[in-house]
C-alpha positions as CSV (number, residue, x, y, z in Angstrom):
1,X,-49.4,-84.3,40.0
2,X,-50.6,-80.7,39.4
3,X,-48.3,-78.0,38.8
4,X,-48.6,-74.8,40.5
5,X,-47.6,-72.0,38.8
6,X,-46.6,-68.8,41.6
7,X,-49.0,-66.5,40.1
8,X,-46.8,-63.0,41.4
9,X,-44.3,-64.2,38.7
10,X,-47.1,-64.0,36.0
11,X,-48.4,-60.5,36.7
12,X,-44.7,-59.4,37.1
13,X,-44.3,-60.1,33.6
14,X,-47.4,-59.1,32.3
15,X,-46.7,-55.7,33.9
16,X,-43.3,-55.8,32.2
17,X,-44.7,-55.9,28.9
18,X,-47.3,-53.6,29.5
19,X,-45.0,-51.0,30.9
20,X,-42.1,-51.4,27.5
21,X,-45.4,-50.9,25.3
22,X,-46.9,-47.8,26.9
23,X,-43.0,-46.5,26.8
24,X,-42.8,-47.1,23.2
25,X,-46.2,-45.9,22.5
26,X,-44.8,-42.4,24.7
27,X,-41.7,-42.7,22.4
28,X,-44.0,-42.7,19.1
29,X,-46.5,-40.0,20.3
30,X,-43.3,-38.2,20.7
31,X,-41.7,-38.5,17.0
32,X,-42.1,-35.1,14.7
33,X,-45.3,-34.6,12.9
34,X,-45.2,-33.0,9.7
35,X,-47.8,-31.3,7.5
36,X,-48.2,-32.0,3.9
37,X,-46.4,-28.9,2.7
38,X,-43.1,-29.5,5.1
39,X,-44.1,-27.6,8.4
40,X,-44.1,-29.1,11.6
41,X,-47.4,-29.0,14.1
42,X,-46.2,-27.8,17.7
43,X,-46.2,-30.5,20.4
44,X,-48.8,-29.1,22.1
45,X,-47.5,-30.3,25.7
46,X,-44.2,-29.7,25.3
47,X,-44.4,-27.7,28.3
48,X,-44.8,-31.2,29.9
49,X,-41.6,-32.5,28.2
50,X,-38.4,-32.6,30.1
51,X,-36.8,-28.7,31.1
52,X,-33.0,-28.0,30.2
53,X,-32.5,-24.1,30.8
54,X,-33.8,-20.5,30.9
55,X,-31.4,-17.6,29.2
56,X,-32.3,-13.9,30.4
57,X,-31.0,-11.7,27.8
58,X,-29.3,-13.8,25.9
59,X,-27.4,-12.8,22.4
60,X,-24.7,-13.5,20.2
61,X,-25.1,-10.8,18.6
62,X,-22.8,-8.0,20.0
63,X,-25.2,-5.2,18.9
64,X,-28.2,-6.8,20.2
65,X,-31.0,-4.2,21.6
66,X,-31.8,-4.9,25.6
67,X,-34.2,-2.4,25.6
68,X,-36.5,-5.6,26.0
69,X,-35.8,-8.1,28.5
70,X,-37.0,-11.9,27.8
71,X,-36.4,-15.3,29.2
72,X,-35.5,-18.0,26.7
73,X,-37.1,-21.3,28.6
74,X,-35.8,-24.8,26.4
75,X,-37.7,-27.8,26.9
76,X,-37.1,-31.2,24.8
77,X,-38.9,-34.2,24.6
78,X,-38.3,-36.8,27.5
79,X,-37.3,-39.8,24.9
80,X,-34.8,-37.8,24.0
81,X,-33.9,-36.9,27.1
82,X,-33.2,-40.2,28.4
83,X,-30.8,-41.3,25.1
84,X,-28.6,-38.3,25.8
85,X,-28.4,-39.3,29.8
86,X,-26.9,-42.8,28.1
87,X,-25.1,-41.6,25.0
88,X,-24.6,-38.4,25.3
89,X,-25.6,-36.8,21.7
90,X,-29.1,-36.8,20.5
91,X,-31.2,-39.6,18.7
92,X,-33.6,-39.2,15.6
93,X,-36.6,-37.6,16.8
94,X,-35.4,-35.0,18.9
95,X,-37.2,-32.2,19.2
96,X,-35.7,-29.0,21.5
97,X,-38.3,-26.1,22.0
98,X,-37.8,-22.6,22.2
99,X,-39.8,-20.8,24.2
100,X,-39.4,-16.7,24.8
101,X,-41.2,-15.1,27.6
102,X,-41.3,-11.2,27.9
103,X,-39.9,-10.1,31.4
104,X,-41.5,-7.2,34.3
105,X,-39.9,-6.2,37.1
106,X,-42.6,-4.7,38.6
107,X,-46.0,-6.5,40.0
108,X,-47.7,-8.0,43.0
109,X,-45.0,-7.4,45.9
110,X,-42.0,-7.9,43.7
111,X,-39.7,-5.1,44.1
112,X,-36.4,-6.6,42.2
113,X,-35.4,-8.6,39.7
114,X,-37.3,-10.0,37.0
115,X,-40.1,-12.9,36.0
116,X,-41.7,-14.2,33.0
117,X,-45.0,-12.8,32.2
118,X,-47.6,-12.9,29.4
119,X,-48.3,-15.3,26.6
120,X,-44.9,-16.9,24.7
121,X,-43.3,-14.0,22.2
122,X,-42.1,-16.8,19.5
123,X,-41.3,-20.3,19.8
124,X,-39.0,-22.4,18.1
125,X,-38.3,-26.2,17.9
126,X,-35.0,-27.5,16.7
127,X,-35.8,-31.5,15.1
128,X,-33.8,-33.8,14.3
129,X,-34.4,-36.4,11.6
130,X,-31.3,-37.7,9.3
131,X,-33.8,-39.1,6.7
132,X,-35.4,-35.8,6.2
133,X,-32.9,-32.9,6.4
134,X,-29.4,-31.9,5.0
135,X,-27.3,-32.0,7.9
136,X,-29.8,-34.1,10.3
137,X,-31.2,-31.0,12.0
138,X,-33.8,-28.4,11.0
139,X,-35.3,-25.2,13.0
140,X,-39.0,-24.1,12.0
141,X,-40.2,-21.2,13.6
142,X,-43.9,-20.3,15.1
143,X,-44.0,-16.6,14.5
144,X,-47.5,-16.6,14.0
145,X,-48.9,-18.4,17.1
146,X,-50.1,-20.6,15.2
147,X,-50.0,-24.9,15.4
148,X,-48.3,-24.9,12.8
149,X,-44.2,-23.7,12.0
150,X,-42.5,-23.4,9.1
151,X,-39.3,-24.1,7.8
152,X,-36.5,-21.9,8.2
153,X,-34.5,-22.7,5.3
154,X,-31.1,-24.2,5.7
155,X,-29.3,-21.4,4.0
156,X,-30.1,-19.3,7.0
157,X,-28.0,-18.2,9.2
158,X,-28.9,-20.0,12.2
159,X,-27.5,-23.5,10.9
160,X,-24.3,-22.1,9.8
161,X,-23.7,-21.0,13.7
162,X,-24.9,-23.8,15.5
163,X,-22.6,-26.1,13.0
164,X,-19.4,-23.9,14.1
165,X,-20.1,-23.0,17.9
166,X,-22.8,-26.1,19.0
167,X,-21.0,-28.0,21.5
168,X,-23.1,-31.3,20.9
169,X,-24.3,-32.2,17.2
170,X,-25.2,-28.5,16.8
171,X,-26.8,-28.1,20.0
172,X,-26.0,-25.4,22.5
173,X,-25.2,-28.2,25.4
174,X,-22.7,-25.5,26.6
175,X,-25.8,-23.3,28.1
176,X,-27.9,-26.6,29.9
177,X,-26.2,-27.2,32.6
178,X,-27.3,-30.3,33.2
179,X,-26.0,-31.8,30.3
180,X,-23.1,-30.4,29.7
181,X,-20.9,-32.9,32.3
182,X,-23.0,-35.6,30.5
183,X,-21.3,-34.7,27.3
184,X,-18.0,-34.5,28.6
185,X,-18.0,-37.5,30.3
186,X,-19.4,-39.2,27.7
187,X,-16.4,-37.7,25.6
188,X,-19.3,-36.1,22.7
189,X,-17.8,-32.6,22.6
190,X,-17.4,-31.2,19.4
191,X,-13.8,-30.4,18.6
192,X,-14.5,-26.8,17.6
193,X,-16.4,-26.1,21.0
194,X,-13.3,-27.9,22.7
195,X,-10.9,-25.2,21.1
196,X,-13.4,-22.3,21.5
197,X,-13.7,-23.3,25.1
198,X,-9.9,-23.2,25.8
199,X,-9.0,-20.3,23.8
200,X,-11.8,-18.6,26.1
201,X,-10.7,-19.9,29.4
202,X,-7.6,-18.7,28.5
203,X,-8.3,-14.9,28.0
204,X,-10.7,-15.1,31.4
């Protein structure tokens, strides 16, 4: 008696597999890449990578000069992504990118408010790798245009404020709105952010 296999079965699977290793082949193409002397080459598509928020104007500095506008745009890569959506707090390999934009008011038939123009003023990209870094997280900075960022050393002070304010594993969550219910369902909070967050809703 011959056996008939269904064949739809068959190609189900084989589409199954095909489709888990294109997604971890994504996931890989996705992981930091370093150069020999500890900088970081810029994901060249990260404007393809998954969008969490724009800031106009931001600061935490209260002296900060506005004579300039800009638009802080934050994209991070979709791996990523997806593990916050189901944990919420970041895996190894995430990368967030900072991307500043310089802001007119005036063009074409716009007569108020503001968009981005022009090339990117500086980029940033926050990574996180546990093996690598004091602390899981390092910044590196693109100044230069370049492909390639360096290090900002950890005694700067960026670290020190994203470790006291950082509402997720020293990530602003608190400005992507998106995420932000995410983490507090998910019950990842930082304490500190918890506290600053009530002493604040209680002076508004």
């Amino acid at each position: 008696m011959r056996i008939i296999v269904p064949f739809a079965p068959i190609v189900s699977v084989v589409m199954l597999l095909s489709t888990a290793g294109a997604a971890v082949a994504a996931d890989q193409a996705e992981q930091p890449k370093y150069t020999p002397d500890g900088g970081l080459h810029l994901p060249t598509d990260y404007r393809e990578w998954t969008y969490l928020t724009t800031g106009f104007d931001m600061s935490y500095s209260a002296n900060a000069d506005t004579a300039h506008h800009m638009f802080d745009n934050v994209f991070v890569n979709p791996a990523a992504y997806r593990a916050f959506v189901q944990t919420g707090t970041w895996p190894d390999g995430t990368m967030l990118v900072l991307e500043v934009r310089g802001a007119s008011s005036r063009g074409s038939i716009n007569r108020a408010g503001h968009y981005q123009e022009g090339a990117p003023m500086g980029l940033e990209v926050h990574v996180r790798d546990g093996a690598r870094f004091p602390g899981k997280w390092a910044f590196f900075t693109f100044d230069d245009g370049g492909p390639q960022g360096k290090l900002i050393p950890q005694s700067a002070d960026c670290y020190s404020c994203h470790a006291a304010h950082a509402a997720v594993d020293t990530t602003f969550v608190q400005f992507y709105p998106t995420l932000l219910p995410i983490a507090r369902g998910k019950g990842t909070l930082a304490r500190s952010y918890v506290a600053q967050d009530a002493a604040q809703a209680g002076t508004r």
